[in-house]
N, CA, C and O atoms as a GROMACS GRO file, in nm:
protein
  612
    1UNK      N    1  14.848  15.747  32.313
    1UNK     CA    2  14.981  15.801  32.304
    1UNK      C    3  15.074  15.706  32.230
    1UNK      O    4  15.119  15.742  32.121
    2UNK      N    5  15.107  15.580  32.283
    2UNK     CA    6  15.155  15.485  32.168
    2UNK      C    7  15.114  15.504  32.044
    2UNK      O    8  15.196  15.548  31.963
    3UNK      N    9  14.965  15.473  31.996
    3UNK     CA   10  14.916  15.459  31.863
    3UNK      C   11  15.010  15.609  31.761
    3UNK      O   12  15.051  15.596  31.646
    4UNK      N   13  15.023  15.733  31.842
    4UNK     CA   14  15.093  15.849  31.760
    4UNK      C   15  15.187  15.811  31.781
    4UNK      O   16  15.248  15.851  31.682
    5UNK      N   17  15.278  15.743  31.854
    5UNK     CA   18  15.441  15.736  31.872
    5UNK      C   19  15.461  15.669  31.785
    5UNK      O   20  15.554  15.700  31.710
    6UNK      N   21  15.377  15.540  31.755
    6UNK     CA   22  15.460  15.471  31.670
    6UNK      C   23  15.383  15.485  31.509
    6UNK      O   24  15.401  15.390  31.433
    7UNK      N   25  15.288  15.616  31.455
    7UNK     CA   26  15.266  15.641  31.364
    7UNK      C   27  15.380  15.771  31.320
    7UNK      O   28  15.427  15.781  31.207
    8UNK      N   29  15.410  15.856  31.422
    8UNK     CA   30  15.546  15.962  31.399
    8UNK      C   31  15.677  15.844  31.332
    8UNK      O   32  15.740  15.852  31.226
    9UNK      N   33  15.684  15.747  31.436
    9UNK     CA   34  15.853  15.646  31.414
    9UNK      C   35  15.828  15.542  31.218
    9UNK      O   36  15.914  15.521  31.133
   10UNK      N   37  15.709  15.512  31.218
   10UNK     CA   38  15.675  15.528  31.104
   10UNK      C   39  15.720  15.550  31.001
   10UNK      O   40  15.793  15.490  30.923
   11UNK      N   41  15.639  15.702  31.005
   11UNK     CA   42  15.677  15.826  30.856
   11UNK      C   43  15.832  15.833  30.901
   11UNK      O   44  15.896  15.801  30.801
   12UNK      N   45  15.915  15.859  31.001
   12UNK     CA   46  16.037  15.893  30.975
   12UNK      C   47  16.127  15.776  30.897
   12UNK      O   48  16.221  15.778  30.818
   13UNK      N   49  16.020  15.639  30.983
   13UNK     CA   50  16.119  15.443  30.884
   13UNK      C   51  16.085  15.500  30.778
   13UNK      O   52  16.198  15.528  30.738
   14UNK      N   53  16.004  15.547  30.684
   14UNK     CA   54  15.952  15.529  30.604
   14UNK      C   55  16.021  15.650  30.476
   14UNK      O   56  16.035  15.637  30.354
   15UNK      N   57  16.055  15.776  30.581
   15UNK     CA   58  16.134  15.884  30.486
   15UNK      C   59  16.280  15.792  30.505
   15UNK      O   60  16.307  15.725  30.406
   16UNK      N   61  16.339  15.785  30.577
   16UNK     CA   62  16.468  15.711  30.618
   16UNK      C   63  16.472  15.621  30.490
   16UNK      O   64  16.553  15.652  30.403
   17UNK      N   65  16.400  15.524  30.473
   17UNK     CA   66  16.424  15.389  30.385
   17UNK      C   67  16.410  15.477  30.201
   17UNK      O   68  16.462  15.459  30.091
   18UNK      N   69  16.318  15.562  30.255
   18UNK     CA   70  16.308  15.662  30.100
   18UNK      C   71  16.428  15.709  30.051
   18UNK      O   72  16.492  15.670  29.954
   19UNK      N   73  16.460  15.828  30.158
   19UNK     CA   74  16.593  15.860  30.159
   19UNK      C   75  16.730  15.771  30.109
   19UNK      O   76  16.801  15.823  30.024
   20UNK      N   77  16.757  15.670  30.148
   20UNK     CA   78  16.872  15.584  30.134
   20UNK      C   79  16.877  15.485  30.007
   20UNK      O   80  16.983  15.436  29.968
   21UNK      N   81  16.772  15.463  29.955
   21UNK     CA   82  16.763  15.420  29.848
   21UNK      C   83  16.722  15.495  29.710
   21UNK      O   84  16.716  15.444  29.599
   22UNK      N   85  16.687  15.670  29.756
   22UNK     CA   86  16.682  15.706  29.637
   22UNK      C   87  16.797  15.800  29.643
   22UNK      O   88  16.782  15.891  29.562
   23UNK      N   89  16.902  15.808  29.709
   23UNK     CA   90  17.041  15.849  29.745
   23UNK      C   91  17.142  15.691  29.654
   23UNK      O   92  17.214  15.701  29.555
   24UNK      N   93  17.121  15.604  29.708
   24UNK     CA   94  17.212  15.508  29.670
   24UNK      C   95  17.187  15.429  29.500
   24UNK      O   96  17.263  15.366  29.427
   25UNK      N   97  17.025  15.476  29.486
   25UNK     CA   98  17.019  15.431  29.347
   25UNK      C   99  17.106  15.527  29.218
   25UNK      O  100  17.145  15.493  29.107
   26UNK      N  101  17.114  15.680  29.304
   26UNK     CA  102  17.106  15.834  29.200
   26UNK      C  103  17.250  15.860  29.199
   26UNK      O  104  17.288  15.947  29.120
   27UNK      N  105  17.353  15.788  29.285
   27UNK     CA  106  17.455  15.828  29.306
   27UNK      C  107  17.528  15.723  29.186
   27UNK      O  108  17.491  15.607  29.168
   28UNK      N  109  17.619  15.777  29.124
   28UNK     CA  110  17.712  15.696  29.031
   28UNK      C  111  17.892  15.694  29.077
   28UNK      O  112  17.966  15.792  29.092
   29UNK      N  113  17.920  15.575  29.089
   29UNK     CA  114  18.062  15.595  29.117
   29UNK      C  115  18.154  15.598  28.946
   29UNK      O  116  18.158  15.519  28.851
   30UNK      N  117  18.212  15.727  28.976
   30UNK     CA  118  18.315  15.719  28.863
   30UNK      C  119  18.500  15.667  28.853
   30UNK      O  120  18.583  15.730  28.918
   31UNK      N  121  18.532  15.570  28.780
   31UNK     CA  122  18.634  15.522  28.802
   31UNK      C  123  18.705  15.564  28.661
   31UNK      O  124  18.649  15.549  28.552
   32UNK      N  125  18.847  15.623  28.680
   32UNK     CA  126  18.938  15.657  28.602
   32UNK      C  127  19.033  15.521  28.591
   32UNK      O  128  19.075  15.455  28.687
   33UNK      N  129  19.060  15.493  28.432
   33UNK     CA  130  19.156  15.404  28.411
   33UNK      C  131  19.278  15.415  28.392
   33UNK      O  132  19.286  15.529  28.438
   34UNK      N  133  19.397  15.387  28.358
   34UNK     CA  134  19.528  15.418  28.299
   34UNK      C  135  19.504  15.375  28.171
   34UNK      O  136  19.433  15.284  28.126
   35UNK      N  137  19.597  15.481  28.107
   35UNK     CA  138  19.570  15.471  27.915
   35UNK      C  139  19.700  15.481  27.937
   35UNK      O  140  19.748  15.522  28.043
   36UNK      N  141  19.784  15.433  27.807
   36UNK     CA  142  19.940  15.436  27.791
   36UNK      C  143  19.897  15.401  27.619
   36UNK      O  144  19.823  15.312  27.579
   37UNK      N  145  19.981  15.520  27.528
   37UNK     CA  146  20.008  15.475  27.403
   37UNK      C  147  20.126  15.510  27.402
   37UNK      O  148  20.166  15.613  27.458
   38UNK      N  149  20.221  15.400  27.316
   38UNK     CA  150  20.372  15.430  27.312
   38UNK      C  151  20.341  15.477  27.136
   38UNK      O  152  20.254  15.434  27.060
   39UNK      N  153  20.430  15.564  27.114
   39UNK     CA  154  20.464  15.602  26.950
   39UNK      C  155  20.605  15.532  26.909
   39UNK      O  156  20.702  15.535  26.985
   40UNK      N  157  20.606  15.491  26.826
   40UNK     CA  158  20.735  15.435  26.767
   40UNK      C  159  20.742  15.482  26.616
   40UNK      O  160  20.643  15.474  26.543
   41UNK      N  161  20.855  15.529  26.576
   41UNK     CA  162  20.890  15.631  26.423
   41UNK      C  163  21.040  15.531  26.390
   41UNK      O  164  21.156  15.533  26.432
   42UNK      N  165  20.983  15.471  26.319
   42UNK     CA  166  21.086  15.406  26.212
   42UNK      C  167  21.135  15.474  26.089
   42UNK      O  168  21.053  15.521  26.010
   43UNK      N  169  21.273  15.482  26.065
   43UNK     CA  170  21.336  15.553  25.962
   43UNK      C  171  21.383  15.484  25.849
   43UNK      O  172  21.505  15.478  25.863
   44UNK      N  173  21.352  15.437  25.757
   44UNK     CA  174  21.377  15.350  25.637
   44UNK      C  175  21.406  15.401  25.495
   44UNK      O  176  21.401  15.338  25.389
   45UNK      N  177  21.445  15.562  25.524
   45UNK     CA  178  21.496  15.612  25.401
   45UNK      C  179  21.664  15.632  25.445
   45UNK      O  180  21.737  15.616  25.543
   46UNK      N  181  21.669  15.658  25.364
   46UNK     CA  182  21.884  15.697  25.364
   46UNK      C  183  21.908  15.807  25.385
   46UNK      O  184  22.026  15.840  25.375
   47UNK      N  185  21.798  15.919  25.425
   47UNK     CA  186  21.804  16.036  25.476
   47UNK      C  187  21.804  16.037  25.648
   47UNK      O  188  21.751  15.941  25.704
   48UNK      N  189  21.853  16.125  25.714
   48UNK     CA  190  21.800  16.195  25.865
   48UNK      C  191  21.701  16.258  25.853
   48UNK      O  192  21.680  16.331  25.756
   49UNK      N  193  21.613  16.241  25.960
   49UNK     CA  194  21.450  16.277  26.006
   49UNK      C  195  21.441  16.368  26.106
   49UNK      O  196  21.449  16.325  26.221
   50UNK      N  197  21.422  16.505  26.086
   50UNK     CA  198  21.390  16.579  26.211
   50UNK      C  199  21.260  16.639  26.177
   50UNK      O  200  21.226  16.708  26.081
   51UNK      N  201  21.178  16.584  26.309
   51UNK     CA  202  21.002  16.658  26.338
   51UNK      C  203  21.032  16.740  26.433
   51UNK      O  204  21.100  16.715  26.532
   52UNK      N  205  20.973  16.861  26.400
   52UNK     CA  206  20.968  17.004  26.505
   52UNK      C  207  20.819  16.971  26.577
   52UNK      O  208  20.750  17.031  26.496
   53UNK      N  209  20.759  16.937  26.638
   53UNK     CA  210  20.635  16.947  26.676
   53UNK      C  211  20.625  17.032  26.768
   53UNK      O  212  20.732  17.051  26.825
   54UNK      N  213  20.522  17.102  26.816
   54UNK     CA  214  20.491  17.266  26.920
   54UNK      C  215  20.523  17.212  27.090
   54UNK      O  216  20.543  17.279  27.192
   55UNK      N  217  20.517  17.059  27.068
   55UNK     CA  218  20.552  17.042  27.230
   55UNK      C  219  20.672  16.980  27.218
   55UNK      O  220  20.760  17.037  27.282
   56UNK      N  221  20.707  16.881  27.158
   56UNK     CA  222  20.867  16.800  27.110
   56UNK      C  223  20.927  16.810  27.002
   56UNK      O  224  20.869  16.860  26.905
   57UNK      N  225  21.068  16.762  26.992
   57UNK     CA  226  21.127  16.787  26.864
   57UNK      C  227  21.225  16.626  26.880
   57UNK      O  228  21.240  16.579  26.992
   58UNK      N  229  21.277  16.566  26.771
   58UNK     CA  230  21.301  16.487  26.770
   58UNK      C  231  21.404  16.476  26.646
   58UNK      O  232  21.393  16.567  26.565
   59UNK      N  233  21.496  16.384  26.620
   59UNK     CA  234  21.561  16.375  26.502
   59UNK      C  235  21.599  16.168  26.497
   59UNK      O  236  21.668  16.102  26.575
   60UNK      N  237  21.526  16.124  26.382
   60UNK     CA  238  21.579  16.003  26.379
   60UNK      C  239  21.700  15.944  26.234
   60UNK      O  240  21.692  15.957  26.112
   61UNK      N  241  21.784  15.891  26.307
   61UNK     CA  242  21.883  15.899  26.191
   61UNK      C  243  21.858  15.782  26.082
   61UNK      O  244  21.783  15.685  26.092
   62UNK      N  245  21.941  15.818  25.977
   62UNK     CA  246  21.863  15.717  25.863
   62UNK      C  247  21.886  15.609  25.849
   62UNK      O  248  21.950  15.579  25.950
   63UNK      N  249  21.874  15.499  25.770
   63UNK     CA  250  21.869  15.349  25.738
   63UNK      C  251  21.816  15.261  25.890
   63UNK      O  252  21.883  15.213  25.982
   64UNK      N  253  21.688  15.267  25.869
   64UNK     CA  254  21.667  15.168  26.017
   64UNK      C  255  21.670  15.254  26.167
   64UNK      O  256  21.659  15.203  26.278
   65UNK      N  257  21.691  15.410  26.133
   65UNK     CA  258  21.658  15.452  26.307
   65UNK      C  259  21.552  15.495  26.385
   65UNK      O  260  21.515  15.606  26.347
   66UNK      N  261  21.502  15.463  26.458
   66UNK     CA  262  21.408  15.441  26.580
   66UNK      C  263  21.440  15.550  26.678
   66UNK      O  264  21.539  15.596  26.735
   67UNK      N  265  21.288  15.575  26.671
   67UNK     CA  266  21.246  15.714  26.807
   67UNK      C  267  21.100  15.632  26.837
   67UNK      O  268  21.013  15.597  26.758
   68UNK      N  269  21.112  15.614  27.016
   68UNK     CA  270  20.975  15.591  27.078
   68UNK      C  271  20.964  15.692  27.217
   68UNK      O  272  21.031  15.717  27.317
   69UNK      N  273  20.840  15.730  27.157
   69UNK     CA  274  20.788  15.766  27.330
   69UNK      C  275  20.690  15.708  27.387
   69UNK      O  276  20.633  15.618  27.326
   70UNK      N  277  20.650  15.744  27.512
   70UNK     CA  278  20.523  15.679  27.578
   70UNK      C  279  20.486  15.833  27.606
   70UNK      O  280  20.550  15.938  27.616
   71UNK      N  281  20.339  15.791  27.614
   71UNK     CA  282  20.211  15.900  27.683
   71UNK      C  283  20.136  15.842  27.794
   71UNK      O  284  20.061  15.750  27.762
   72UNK      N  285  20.141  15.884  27.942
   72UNK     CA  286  20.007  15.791  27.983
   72UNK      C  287  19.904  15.957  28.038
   72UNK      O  288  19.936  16.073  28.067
   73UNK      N  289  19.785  15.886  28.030
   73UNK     CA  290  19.680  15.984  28.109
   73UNK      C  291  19.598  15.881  28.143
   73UNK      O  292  19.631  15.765  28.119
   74UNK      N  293  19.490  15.911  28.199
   74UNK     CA  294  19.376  15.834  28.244
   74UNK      C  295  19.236  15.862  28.210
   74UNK      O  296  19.214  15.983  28.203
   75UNK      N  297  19.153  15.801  28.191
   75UNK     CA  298  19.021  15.785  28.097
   75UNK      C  299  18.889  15.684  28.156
   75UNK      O  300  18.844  15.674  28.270
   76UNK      N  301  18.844  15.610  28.016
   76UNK     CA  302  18.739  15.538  28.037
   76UNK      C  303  18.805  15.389  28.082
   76UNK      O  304  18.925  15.382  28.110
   77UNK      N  305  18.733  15.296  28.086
   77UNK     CA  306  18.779  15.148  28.141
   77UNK      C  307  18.855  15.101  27.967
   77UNK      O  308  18.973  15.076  27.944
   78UNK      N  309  18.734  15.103  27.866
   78UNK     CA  310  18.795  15.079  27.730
   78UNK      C  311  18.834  15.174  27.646
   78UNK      O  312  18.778  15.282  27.660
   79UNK      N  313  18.882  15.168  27.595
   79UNK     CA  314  18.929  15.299  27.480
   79UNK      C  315  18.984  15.259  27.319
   79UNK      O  316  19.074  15.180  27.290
   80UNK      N  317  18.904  15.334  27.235
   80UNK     CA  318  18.962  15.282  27.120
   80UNK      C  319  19.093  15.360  27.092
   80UNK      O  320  19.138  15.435  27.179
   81UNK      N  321  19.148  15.346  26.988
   81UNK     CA  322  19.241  15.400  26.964
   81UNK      C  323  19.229  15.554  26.875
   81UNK      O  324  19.294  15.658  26.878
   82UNK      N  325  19.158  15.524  26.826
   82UNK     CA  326  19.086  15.744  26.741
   82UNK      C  327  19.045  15.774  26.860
   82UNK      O  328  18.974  15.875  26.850
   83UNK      N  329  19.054  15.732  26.992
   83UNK     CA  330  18.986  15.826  27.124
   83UNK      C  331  19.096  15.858  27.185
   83UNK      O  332  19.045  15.912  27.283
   84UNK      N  333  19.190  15.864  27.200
   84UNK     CA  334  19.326  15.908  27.255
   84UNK      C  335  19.315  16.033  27.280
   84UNK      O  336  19.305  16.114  27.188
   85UNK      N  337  19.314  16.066  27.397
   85UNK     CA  338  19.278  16.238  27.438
   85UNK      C  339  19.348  16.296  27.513
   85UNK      O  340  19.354  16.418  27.505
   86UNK      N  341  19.420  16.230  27.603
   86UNK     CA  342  19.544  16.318  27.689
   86UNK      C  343  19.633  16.375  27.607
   86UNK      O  344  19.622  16.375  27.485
   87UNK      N  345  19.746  16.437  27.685
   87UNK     CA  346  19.786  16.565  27.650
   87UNK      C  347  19.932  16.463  27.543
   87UNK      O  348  20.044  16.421  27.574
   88UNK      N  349  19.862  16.461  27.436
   88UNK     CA  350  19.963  16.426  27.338
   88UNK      C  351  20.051  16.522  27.261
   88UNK      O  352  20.004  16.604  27.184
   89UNK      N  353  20.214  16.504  27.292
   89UNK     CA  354  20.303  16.603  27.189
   89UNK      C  355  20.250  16.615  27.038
   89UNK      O  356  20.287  16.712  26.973
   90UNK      N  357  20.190  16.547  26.996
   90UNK     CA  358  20.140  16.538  26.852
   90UNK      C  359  20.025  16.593  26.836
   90UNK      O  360  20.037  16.676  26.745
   91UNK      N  361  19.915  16.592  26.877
   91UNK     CA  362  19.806  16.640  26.837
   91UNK      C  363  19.720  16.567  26.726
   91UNK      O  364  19.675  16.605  26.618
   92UNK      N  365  19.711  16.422  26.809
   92UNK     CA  366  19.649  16.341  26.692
   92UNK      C  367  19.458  16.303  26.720
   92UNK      O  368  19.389  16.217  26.665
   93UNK      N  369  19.434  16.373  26.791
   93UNK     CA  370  19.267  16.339  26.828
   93UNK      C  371  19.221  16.461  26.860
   93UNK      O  372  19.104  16.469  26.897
   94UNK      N  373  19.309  16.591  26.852
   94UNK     CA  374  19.209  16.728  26.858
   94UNK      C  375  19.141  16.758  26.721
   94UNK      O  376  19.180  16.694  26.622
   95UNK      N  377  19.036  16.855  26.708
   95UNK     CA  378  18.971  16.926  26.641
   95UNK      C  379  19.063  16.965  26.554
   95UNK      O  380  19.098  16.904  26.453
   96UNK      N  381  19.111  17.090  26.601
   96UNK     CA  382  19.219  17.192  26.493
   96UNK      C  383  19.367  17.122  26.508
   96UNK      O  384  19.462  17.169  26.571
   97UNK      N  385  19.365  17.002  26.439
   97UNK     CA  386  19.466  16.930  26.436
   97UNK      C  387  19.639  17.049  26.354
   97UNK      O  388  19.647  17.077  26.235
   98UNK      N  389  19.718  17.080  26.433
   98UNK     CA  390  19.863  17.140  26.371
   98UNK      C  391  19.918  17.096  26.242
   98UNK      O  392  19.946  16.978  26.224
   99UNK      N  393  19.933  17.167  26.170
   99UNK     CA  394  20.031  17.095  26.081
   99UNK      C  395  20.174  17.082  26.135
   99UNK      O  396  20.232  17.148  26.222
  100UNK      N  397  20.212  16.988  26.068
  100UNK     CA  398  20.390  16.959  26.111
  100UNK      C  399  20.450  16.961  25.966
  100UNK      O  400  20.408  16.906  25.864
  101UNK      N  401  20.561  17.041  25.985
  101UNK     CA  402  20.638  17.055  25.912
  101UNK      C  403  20.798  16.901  25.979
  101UNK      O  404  20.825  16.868  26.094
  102UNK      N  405  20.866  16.848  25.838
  102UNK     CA  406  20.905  16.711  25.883
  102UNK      C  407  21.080  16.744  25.766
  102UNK      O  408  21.064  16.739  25.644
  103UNK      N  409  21.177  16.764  25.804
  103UNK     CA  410  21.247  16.740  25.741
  103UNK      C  411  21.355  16.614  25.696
  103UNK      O  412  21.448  16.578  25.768
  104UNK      N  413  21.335  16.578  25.615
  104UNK     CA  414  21.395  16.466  25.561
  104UNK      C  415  21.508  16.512  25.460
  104UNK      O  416  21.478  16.548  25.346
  105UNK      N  417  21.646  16.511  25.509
  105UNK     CA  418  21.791  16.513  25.462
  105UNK      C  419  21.803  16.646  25.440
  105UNK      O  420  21.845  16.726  25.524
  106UNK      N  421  21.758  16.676  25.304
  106UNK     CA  422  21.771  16.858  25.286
  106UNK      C  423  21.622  16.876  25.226
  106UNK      O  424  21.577  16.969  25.159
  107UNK      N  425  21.580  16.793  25.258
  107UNK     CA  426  21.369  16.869  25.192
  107UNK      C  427  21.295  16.845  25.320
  107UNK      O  428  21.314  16.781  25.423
  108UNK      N  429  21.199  16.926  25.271
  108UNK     CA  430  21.061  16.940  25.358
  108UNK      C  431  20.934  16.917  25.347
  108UNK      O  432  20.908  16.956  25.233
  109UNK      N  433  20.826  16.872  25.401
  109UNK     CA  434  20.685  16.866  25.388
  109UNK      C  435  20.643  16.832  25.506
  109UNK      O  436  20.680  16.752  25.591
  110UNK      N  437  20.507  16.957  25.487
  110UNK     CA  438  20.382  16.968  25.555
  110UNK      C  439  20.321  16.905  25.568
  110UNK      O  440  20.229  16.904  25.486
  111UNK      N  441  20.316  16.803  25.678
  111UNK     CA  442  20.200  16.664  25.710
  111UNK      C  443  20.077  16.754  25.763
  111UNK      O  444  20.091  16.811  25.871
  112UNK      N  445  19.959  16.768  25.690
  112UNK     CA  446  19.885  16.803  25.719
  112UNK      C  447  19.746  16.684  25.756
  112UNK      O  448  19.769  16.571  25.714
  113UNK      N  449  19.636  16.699  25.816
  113UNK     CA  450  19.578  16.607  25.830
  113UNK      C  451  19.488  16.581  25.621
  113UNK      O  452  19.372  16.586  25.581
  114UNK      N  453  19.529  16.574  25.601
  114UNK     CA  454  19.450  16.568  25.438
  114UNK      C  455  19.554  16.470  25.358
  114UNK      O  456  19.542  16.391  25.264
  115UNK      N  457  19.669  16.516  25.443
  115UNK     CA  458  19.841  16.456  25.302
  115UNK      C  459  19.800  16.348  25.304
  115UNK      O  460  19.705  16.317  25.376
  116UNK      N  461  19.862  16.264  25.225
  116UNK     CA  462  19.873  16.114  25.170
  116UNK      C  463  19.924  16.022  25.341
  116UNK      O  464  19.868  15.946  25.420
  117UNK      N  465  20.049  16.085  25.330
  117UNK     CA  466  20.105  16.015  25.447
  117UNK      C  467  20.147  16.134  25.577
  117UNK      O  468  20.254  16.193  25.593
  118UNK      N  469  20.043  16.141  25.645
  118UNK     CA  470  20.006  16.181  25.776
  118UNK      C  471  20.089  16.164  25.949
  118UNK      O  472  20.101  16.079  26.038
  119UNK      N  473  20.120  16.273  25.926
  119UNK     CA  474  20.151  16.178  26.120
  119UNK      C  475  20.048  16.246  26.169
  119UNK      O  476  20.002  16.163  26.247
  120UNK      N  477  19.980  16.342  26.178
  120UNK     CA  478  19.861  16.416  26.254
  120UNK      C  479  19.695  16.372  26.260
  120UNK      O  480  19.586  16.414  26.301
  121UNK      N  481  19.763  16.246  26.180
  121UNK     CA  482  19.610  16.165  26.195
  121UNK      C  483  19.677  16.019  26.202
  121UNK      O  484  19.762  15.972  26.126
  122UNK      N  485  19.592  15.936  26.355
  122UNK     CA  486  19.601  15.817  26.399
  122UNK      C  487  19.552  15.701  26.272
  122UNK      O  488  19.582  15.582  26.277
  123UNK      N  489  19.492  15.748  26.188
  123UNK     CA  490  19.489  15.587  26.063
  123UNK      C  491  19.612  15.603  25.996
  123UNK      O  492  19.640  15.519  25.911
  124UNK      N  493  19.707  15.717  26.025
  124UNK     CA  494  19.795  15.638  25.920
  124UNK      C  495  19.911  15.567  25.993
  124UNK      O  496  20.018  15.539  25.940
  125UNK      N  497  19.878  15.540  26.120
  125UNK     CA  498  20.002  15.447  26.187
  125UNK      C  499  19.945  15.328  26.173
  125UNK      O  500  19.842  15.314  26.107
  126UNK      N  501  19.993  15.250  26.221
  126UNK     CA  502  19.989  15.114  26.244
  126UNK      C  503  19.970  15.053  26.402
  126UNK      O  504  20.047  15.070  26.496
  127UNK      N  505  19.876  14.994  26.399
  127UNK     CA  506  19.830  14.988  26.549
  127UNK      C  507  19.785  14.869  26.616
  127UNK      O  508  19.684  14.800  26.599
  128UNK      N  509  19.893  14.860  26.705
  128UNK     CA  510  19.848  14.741  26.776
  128UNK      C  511  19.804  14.774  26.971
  128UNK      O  512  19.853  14.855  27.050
  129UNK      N  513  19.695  14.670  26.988
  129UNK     CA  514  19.685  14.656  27.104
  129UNK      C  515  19.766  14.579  27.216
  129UNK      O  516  19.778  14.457  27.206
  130UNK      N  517  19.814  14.638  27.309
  130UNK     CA  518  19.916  14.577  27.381
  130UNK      C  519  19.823  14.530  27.481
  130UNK      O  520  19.846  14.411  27.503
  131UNK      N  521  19.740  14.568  27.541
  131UNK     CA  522  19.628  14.531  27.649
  131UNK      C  523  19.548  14.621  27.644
  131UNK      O  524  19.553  14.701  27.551
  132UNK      N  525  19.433  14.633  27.764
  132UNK     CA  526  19.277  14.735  27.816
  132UNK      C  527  19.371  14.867  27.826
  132UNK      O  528  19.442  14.900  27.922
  133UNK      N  529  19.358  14.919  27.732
  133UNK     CA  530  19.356  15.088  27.775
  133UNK      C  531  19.531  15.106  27.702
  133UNK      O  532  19.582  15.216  27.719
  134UNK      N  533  19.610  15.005  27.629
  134UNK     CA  534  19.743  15.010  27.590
  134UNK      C  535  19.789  15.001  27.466
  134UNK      O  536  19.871  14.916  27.432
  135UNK      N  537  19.728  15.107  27.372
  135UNK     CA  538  19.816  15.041  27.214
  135UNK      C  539  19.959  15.111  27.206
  135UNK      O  540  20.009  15.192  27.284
  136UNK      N  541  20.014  15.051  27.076
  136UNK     CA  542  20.138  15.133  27.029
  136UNK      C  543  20.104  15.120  26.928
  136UNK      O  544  20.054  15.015  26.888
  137UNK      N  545  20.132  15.277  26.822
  137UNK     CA  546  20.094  15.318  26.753
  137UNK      C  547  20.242  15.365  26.678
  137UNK      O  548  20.322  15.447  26.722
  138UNK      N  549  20.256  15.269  26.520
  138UNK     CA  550  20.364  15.294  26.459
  138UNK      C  551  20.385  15.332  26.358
  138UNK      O  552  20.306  15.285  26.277
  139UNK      N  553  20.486  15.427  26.298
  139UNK     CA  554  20.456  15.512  26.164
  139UNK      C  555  20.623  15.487  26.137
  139UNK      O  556  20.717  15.519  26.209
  140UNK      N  557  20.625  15.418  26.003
  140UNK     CA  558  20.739  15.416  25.949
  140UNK      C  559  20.764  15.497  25.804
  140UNK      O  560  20.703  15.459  25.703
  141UNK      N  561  20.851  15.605  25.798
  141UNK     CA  562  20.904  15.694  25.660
  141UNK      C  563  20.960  15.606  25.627
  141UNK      O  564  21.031  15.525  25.686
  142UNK      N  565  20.919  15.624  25.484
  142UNK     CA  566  20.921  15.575  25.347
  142UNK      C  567  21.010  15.691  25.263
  142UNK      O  568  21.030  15.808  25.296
  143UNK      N  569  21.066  15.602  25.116
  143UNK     CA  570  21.101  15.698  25.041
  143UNK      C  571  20.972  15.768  24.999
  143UNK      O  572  20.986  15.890  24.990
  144UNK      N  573  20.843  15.719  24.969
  144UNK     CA  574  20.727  15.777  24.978
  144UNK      C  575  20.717  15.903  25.003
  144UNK      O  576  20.681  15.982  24.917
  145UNK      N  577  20.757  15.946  25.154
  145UNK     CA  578  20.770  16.079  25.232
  145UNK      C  579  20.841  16.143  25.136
  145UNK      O  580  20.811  16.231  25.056
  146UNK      N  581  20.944  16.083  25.160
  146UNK     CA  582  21.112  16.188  25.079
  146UNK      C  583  21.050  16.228  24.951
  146UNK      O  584  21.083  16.340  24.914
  147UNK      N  585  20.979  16.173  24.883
  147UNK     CA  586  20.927  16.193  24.705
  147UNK      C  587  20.845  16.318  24.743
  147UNK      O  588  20.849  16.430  24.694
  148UNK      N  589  20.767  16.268  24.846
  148UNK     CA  590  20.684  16.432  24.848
  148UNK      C  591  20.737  16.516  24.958
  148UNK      O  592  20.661  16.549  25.050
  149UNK      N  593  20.854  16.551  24.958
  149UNK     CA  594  20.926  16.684  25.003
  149UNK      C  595  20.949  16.762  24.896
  149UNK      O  596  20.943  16.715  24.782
  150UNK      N  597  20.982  16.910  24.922
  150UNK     CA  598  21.043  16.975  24.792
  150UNK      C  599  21.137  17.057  24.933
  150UNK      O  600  21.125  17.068  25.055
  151UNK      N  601  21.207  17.089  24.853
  151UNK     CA  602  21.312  17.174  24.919
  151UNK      C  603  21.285  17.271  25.046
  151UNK      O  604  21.186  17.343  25.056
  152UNK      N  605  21.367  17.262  25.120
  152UNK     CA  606  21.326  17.302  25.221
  152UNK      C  607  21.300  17.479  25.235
  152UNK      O  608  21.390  17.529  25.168
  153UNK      N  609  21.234  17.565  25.281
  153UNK     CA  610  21.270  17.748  25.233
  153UNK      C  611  21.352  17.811  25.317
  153UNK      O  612  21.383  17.928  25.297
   0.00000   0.00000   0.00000
């Protein structure tokens, strides 16, 4: 009677120790980080700047004026900066990236992701890392811009 008692207590040590280690090897803990990118839009023509974008609208005034926002969502531990995926007013890391239409004084142009000078695509800012999971990302108009406006319709 022993010799079966302690061949039953056994197989159960034996599923038990199975159990808990092929539970604790299979299980993955997932940890969400904080992401924060601030945008900063510098104005360096002698015109006023108003962007209509589908979630914000904004107007920066001319010689030297400044518009920043912040975004935070949460993600991986590292993140590059072309991986920016929370819910950005801009639409700079989706697929079917928007065009923005951008008026500068009395003209207009379509920043499309293809134009020369882009806001709907993250290489054409300027980008620095502030810390793990923190850049700011900066785009300063040029007379550049203003040259390729044509009148507004």
């Amino acid at each position: 009677m022993t010799i079966t008692q302690k061949t039953i207590w056994m197989r159960y040590l034996l599923l038990g120790v199975f159990s808990v280690s092929f539970f604790g090897f299979s299980c993955k803990k997932r940890v969400d980080y904080a992401q924060y990118a601030e945008f900063h839009y510098l104005n360096s023509t002698s015109k006023k700047i108003v962007m209509d974008y589908p979630k914000k609208k904004f107007a920066i005034e001319a010689n030297g004026g400044k518009y920043y926002f912040e975004v935070k969502g949460i993600g991986p531990k590292t993140i590059s900066p072309d991986s920016y995926n929370f819910s950005l007013p801009i639409n700079l890391t989706e697929e079917n990236r928007i065009p923005v239409t951008i008026k500068i004084g009395e003209k207009c142009f379509t920043s499309t992701e293809t134009s020369e000078h882009t806001l709907i695509n993250v290489n054409s800012y300027q980008i620095a890392k502030i810390d793990e999971g923190h850049y700011k990302f900066t785009y300063t108009f040029t007379e550049a811009d203003y040259n390729l406006a044509v009148n507004c319709p």
